[in-house]
PyMOL Python script that loads the backbone (N, CA, C, O; Angstrom):
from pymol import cmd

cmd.read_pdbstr("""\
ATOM      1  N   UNK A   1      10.274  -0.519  12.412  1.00  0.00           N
ATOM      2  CA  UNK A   1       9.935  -0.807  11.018  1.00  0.00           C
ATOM      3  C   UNK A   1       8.626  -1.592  10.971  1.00  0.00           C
ATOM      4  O   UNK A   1       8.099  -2.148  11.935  1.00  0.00           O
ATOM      5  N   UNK A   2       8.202  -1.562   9.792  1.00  0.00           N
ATOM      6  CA  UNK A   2       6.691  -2.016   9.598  1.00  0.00           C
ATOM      7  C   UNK A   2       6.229  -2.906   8.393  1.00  0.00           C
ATOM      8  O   UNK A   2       6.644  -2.457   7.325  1.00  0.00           O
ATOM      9  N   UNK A   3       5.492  -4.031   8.280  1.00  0.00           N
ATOM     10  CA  UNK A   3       5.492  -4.725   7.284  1.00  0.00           C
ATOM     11  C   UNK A   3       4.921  -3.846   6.272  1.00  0.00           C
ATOM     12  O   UNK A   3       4.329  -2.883   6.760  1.00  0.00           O
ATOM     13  N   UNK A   4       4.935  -3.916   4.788  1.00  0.00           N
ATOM     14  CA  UNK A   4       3.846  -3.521   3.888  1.00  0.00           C
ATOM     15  C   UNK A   4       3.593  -4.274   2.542  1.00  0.00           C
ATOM     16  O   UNK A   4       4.348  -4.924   1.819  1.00  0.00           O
ATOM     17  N   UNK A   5       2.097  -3.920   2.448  1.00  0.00           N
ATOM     18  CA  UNK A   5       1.681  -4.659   1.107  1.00  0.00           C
ATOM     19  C   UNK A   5       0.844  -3.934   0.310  1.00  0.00           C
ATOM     20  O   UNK A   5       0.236  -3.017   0.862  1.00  0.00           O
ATOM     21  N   UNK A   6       0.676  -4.110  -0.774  1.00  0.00           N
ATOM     22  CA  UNK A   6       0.005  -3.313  -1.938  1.00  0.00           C
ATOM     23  C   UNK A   6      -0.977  -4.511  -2.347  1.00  0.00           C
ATOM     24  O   UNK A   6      -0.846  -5.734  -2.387  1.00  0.00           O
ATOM     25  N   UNK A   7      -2.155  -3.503  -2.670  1.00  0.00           N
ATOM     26  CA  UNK A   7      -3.095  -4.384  -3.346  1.00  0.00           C
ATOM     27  C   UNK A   7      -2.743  -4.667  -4.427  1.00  0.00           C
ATOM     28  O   UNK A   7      -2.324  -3.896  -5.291  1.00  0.00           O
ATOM     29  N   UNK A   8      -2.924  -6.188  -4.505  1.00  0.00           N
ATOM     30  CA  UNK A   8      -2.721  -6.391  -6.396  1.00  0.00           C
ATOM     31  C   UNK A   8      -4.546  -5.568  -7.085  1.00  0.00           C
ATOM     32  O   UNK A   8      -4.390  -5.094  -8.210  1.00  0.00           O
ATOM     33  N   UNK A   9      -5.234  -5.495  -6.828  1.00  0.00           N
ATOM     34  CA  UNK A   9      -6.881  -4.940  -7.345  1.00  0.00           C
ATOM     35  C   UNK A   9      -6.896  -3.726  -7.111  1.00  0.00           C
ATOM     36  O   UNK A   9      -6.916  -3.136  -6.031  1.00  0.00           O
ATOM     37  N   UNK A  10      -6.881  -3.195  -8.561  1.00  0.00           N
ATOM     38  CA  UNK A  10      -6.579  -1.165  -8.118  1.00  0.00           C
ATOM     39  C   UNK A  10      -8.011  -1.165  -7.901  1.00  0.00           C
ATOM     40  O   UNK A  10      -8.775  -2.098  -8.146  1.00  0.00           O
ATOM     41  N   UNK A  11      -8.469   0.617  -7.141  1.00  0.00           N
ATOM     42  CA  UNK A  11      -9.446   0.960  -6.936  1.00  0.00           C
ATOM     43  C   UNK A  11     -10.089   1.579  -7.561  1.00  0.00           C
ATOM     44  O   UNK A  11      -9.467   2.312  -8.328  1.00  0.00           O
ATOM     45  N   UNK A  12     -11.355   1.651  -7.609  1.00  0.00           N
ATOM     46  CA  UNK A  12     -12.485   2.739  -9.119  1.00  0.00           C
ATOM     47  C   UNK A  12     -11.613   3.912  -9.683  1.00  0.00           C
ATOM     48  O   UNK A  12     -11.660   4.410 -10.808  1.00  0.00           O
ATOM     49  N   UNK A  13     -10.833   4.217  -8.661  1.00  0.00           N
ATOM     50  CA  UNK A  13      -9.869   5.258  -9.401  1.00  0.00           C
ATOM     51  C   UNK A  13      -8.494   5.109  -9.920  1.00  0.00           C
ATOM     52  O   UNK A  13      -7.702   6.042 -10.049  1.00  0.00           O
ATOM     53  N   UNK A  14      -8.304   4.083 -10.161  1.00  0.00           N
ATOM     54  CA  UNK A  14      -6.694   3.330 -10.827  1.00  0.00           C
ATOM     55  C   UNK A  14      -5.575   3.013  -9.878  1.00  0.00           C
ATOM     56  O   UNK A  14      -4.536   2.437 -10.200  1.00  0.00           O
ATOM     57  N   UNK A  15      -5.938   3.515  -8.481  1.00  0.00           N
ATOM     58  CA  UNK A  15      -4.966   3.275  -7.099  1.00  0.00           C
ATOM     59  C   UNK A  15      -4.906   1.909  -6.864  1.00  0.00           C
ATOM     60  O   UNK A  15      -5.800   1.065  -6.810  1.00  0.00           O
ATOM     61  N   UNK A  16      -3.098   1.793  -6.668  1.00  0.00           N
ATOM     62  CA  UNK A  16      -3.109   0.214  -5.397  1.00  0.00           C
ATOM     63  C   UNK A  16      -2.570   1.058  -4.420  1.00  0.00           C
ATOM     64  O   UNK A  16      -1.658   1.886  -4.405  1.00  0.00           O
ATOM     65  N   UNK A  17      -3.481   0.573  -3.506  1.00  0.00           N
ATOM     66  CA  UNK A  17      -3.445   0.863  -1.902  1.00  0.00           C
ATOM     67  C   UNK A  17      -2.173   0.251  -1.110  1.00  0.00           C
ATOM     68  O   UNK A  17      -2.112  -0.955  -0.871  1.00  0.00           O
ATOM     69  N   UNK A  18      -1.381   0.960  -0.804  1.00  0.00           N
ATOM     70  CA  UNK A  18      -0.570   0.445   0.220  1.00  0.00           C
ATOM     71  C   UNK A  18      -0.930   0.558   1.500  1.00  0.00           C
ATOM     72  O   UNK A  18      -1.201   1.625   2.050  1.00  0.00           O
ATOM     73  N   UNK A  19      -0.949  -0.654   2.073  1.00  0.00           N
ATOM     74  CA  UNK A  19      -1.519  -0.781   3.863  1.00  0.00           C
ATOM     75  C   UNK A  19      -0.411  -1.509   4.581  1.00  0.00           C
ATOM     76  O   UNK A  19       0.320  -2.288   3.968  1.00  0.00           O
ATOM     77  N   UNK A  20      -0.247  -1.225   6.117  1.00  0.00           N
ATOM     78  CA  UNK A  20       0.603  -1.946   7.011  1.00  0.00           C
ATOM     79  C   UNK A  20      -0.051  -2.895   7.036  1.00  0.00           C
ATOM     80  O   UNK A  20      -1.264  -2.974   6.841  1.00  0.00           O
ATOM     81  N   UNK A  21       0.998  -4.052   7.380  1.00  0.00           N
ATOM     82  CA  UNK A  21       0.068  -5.281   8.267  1.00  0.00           C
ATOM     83  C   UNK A  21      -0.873  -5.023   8.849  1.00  0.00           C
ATOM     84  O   UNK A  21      -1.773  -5.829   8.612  1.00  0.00           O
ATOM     85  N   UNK A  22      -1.228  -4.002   9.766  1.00  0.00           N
ATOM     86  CA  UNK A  22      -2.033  -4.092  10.828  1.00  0.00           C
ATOM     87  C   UNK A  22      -3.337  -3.279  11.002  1.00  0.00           C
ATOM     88  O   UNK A  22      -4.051  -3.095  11.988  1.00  0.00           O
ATOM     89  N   UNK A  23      -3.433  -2.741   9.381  1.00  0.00           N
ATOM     90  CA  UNK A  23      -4.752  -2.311   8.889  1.00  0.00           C
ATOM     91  C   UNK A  23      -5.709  -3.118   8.817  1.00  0.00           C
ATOM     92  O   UNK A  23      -5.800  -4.277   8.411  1.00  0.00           O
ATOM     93  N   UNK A  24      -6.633  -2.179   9.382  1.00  0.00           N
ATOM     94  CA  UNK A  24      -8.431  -3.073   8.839  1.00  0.00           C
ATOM     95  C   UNK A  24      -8.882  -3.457   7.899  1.00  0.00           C
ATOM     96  O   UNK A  24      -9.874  -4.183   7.831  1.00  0.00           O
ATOM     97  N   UNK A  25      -7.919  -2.839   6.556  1.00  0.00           N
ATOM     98  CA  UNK A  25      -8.331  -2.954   5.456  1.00  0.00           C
ATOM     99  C   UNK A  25      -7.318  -3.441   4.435  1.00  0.00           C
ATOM    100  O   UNK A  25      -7.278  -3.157   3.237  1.00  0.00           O
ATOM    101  N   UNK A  26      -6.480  -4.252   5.156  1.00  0.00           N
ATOM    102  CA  UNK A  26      -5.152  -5.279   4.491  1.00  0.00           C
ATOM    103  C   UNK A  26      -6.117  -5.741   3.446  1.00  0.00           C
ATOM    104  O   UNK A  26      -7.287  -5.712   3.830  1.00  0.00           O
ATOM    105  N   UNK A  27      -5.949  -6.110   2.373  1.00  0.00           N
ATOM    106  CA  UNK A  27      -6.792  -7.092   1.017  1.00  0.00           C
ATOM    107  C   UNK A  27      -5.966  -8.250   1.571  1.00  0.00           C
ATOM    108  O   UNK A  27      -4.834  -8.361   2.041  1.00  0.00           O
ATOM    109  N   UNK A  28      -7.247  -9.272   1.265  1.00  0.00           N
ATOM    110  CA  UNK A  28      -7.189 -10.966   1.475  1.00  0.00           C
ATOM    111  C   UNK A  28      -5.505 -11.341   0.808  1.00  0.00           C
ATOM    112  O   UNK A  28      -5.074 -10.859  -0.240  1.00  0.00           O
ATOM    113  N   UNK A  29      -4.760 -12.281   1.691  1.00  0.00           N
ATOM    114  CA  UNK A  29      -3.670 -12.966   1.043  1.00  0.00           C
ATOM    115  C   UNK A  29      -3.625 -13.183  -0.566  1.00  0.00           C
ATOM    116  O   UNK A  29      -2.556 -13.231  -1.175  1.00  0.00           O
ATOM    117  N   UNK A  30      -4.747 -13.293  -1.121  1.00  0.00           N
ATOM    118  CA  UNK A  30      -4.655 -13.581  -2.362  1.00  0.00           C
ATOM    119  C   UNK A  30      -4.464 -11.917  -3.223  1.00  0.00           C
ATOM    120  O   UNK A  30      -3.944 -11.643  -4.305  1.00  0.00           O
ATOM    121  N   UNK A  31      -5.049 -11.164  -2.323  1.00  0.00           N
ATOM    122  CA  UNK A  31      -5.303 -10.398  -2.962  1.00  0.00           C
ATOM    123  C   UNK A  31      -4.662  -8.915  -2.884  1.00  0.00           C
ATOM    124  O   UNK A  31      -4.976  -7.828  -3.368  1.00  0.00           O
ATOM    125  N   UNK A  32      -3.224  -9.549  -1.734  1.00  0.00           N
ATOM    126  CA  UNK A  32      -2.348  -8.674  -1.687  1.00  0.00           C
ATOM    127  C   UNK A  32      -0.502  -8.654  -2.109  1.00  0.00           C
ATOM    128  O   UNK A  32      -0.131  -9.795  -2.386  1.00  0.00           O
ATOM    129  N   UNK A  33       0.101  -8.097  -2.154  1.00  0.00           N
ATOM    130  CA  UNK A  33       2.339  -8.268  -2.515  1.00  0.00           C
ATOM    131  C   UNK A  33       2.216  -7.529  -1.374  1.00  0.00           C
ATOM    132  O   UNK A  33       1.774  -6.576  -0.732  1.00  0.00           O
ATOM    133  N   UNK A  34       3.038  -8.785  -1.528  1.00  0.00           N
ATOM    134  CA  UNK A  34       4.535  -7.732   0.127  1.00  0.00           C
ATOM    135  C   UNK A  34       5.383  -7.127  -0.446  1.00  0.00           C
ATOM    136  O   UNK A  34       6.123  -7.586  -1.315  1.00  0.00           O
ATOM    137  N   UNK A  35       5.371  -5.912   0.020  1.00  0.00           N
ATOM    138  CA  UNK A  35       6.785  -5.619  -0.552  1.00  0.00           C
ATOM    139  C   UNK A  35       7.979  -4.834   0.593  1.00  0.00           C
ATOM    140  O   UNK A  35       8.872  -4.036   0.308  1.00  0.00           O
ATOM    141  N   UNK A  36       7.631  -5.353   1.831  1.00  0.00           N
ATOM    142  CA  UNK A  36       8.749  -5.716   2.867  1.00  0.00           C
ATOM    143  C   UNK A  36       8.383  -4.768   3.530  1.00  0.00           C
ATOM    144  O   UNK A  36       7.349  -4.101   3.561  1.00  0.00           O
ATOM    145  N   UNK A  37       9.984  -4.745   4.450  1.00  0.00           N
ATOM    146  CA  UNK A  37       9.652  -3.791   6.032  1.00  0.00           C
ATOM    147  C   UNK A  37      10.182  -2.427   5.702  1.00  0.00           C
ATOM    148  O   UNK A  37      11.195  -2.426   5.003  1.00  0.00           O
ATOM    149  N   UNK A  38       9.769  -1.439   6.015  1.00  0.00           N
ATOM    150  CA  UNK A  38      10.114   0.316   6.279  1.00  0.00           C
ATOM    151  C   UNK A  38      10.070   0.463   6.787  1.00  0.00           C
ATOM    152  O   UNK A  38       9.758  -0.241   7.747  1.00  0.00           O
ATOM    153  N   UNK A  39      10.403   1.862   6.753  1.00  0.00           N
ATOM    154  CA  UNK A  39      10.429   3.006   7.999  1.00  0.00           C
ATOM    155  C   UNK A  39       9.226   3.665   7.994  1.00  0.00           C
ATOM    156  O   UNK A  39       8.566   3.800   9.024  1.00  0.00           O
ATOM    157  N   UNK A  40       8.835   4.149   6.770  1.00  0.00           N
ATOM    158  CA  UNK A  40       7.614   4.800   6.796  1.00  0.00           C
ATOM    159  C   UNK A  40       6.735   4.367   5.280  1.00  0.00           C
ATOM    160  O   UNK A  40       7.419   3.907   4.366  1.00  0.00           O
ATOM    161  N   UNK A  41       5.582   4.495   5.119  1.00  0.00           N
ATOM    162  CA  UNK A  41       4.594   4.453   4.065  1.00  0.00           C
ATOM    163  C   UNK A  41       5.215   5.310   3.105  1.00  0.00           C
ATOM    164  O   UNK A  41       4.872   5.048   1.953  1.00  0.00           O
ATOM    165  N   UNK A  42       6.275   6.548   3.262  1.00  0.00           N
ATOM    166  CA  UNK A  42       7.549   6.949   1.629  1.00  0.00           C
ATOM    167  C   UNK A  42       7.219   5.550   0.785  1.00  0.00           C
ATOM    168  O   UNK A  42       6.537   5.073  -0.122  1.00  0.00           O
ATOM    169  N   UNK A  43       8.401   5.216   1.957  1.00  0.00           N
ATOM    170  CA  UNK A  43       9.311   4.181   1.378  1.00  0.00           C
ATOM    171  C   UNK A  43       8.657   3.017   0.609  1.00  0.00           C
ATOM    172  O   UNK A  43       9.066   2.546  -0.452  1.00  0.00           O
ATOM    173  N   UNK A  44       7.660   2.658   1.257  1.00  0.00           N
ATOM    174  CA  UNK A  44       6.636   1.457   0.772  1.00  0.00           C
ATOM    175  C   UNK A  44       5.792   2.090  -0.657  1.00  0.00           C
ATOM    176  O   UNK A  44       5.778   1.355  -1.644  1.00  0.00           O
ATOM    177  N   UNK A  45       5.335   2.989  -0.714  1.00  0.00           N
ATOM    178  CA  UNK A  45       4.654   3.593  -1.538  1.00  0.00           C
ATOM    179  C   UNK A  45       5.699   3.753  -3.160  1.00  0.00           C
ATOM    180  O   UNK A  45       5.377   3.789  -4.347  1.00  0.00           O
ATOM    181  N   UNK A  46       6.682   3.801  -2.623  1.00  0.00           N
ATOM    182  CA  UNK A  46       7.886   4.088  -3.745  1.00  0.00           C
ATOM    183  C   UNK A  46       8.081   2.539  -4.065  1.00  0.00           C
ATOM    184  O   UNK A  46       7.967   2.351  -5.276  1.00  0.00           O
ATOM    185  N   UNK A  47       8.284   1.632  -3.507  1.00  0.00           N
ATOM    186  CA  UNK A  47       8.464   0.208  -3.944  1.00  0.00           C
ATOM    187  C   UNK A  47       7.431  -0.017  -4.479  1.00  0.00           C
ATOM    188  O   UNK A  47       7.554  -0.548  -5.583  1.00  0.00           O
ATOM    189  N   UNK A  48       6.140   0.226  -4.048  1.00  0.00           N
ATOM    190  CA  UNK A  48       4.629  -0.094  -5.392  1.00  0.00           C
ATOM    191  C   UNK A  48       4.687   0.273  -6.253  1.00  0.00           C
ATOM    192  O   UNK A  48       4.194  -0.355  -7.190  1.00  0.00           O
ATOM    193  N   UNK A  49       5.214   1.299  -6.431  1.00  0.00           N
ATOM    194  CA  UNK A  49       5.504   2.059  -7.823  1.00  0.00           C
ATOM    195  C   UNK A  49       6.378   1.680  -8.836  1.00  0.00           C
ATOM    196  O   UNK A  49       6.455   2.289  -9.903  1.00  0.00           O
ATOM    197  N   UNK A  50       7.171   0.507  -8.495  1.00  0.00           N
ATOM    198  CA  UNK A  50       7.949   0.049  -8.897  1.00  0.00           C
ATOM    199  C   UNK A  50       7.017  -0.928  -9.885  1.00  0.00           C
ATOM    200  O   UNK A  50       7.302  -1.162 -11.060  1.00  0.00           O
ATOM    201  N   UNK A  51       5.865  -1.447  -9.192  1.00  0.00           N
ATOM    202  CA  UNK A  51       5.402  -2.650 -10.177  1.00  0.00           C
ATOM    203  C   UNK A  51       3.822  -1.775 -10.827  1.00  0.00           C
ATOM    204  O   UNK A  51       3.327  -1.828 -11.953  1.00  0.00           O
ATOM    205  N   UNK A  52       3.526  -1.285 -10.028  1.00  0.00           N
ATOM    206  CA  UNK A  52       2.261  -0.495  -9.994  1.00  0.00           C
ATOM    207  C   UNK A  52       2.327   0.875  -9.857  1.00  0.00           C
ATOM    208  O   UNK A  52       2.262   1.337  -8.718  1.00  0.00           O
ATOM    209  N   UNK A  53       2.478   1.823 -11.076  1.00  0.00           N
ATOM    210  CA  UNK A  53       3.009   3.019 -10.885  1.00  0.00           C
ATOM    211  C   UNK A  53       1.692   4.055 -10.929  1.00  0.00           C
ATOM    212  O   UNK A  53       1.862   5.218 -11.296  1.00  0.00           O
ATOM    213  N   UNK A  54       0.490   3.610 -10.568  1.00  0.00           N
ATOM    214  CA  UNK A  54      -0.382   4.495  -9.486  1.00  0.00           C
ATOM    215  C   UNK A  54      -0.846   4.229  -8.700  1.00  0.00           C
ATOM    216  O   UNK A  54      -2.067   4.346  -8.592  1.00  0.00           O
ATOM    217  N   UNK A  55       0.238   3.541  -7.401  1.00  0.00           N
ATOM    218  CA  UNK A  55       0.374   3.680  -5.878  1.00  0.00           C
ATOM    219  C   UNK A  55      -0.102   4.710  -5.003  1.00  0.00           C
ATOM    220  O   UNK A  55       0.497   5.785  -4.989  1.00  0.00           O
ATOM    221  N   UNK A  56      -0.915   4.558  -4.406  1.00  0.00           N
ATOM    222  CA  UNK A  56      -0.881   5.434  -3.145  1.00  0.00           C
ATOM    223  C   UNK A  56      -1.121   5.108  -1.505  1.00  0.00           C
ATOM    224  O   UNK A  56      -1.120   3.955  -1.074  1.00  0.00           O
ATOM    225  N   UNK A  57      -1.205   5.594  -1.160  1.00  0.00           N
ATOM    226  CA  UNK A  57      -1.016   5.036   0.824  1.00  0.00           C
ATOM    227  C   UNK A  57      -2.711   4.515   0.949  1.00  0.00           C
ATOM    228  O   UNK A  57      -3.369   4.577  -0.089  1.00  0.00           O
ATOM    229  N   UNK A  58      -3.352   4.038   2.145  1.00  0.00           N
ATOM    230  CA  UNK A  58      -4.194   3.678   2.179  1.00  0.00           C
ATOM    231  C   UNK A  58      -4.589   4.791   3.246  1.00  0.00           C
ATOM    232  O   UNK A  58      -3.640   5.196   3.916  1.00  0.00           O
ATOM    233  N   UNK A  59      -5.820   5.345   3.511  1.00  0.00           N
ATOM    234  CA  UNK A  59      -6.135   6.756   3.795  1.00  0.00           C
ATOM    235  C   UNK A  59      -6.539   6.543   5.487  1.00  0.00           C
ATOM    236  O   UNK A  59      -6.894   7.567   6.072  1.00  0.00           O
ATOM    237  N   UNK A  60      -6.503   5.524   6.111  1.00  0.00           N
ATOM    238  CA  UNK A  60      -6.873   5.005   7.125  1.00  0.00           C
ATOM    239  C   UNK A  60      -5.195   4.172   7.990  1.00  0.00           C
ATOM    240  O   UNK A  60      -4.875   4.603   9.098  1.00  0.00           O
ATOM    241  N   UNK A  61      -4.426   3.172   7.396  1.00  0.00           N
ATOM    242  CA  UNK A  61      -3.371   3.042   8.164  1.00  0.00           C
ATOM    243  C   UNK A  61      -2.066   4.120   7.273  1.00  0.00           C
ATOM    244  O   UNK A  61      -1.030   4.334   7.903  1.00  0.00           O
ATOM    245  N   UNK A  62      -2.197   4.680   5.974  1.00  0.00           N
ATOM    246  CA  UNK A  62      -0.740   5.465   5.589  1.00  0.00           C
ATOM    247  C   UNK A  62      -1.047   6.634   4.999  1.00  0.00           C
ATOM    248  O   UNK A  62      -0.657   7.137   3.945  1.00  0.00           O
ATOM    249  N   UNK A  63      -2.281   7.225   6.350  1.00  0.00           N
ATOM    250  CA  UNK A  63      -2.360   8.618   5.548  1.00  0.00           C
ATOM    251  C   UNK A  63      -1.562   9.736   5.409  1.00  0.00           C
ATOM    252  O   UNK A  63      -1.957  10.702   4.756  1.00  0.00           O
ATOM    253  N   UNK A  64      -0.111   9.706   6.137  1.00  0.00           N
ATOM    254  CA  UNK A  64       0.432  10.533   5.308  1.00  0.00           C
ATOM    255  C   UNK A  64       0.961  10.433   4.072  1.00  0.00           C
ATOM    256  O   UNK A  64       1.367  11.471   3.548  1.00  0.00           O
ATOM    257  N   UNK A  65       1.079   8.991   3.256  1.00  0.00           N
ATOM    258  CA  UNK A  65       1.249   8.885   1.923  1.00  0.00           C
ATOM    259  C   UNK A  65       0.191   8.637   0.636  1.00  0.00           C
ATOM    260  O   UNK A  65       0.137   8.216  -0.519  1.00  0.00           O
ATOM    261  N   UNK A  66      -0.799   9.359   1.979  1.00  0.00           N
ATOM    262  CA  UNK A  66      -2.572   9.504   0.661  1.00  0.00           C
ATOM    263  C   UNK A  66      -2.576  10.439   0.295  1.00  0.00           C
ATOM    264  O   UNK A  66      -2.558  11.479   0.954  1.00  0.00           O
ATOM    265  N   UNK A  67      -2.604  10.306  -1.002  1.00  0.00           N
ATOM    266  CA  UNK A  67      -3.072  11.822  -1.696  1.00  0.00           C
ATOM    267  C   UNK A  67      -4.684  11.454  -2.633  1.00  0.00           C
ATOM    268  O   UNK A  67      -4.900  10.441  -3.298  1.00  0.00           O
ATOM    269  N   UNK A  68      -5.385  12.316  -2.467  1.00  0.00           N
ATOM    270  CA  UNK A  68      -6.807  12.468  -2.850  1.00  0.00           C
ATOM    271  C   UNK A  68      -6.741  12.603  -4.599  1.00  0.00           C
ATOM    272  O   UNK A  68      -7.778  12.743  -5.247  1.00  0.00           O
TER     273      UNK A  68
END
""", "prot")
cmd.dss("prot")
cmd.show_as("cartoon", "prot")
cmd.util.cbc("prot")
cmd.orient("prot")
């Protein structure tokens, strides 16, 4: 299992990025929610959606839950 967090700062295109812990491109403590451990970037991507319902994976650590 794997930590994950969503950006609270959507991107030019209305996305919060969900990244593992152990991405290059985690957003600053301030500037990220945990929203706990999974199995896979699904699962995490579906809990962002919960607060932020245009979630998507981050295209570098959860690209199979990036969609373009």
């Amino acid at each position: 299992m794997k930590h994950y967090y969503v950006n609270k700062i959507k991107q030019s295109n209305g996305d919060h990025e969900v990244h593992e812990l152990s991405c290059i491109y985690l957003p600053s403590v301030e500037n990220r929610e945990y929203l706990g451990l999974f199995n896979d970037c699904k699962e995490a991507v579906k809990k962002a959606k919960e607060k932020y319902t245009q979630s998507n994976g981050c295209y570098f650590c959860s690209n199979s839950c990036h969609k373009s």
